[in-house]
C-alpha positions in Angstrom: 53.8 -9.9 189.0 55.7 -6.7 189.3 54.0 -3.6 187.3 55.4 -1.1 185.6 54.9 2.6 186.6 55.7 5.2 184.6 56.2 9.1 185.8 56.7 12.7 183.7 59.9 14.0 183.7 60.7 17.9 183.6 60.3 17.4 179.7 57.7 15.3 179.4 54.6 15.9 181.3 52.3 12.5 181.2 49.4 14.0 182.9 49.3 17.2 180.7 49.5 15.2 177.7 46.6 12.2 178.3 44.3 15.4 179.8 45.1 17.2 176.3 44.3 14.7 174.4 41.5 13.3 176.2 40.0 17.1 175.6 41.2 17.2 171.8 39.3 14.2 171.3 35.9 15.2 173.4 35.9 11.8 175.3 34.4 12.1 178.9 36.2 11.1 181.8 33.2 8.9 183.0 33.4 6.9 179.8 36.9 6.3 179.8 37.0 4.9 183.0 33.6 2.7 182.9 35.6 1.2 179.9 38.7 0.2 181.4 37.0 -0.8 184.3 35.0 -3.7 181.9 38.1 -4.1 180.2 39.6 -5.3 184.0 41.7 -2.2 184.5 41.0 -1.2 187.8 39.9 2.3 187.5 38.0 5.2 190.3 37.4 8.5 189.2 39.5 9.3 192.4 42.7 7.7 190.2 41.7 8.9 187.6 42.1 12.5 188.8 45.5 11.7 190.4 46.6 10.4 187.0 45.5 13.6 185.2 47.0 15.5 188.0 50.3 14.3 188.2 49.5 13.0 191.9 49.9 9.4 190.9 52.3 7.4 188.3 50.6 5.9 185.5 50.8 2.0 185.0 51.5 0.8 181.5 48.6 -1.2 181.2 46.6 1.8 182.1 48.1 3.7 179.9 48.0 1.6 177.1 43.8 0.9 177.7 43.7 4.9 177.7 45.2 5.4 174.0 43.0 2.5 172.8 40.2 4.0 174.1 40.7 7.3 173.0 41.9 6.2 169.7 45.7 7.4 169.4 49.2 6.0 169.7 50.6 5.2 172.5 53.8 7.4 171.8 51.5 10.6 171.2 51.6 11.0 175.2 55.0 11.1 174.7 55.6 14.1 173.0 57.8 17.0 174.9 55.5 19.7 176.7 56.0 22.9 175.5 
């Protein structure tokens, strides 16, 4: 099964986005990951720091465990960085 990665662009800045909201919302890191990690998303703290670091591209499935997790739409780490 082929997965899906997706990567910021010059307008869009994935990792800026999920660390900002992430921080909005007062979730910790450890949390996040312990819960996609029961939820069978394979997840290290390691990855997770590439992710918010823009060292890594994002999977959609990751992605879309992070915003139900922290409680937001999918399309909010979307929006355009400023």
């Amino acid at each position: 099964m082929n997965t899906m990665k997706i990567k910021s662009t010059s307008k869009i800045d994935l990792s800026h986005n999920i660390k900002t909201i992430i921080q909005k919302k007062g979730i910790r890191k450890t949390d996040i990951i312990r819960q996609m990690q029961l939820d069978g998303i394979p997840m290290t703290k390691q990855r997770f720091y590439k992710l918010e670091n823009n060292q890594a591209n994002i999977t959609a499935d990751e992605l879309a465990m992070i915003a139900k997790i922290v409680d937001c739409d999918i399309s909010d780490f979307f929006c355009e960085t400023k």
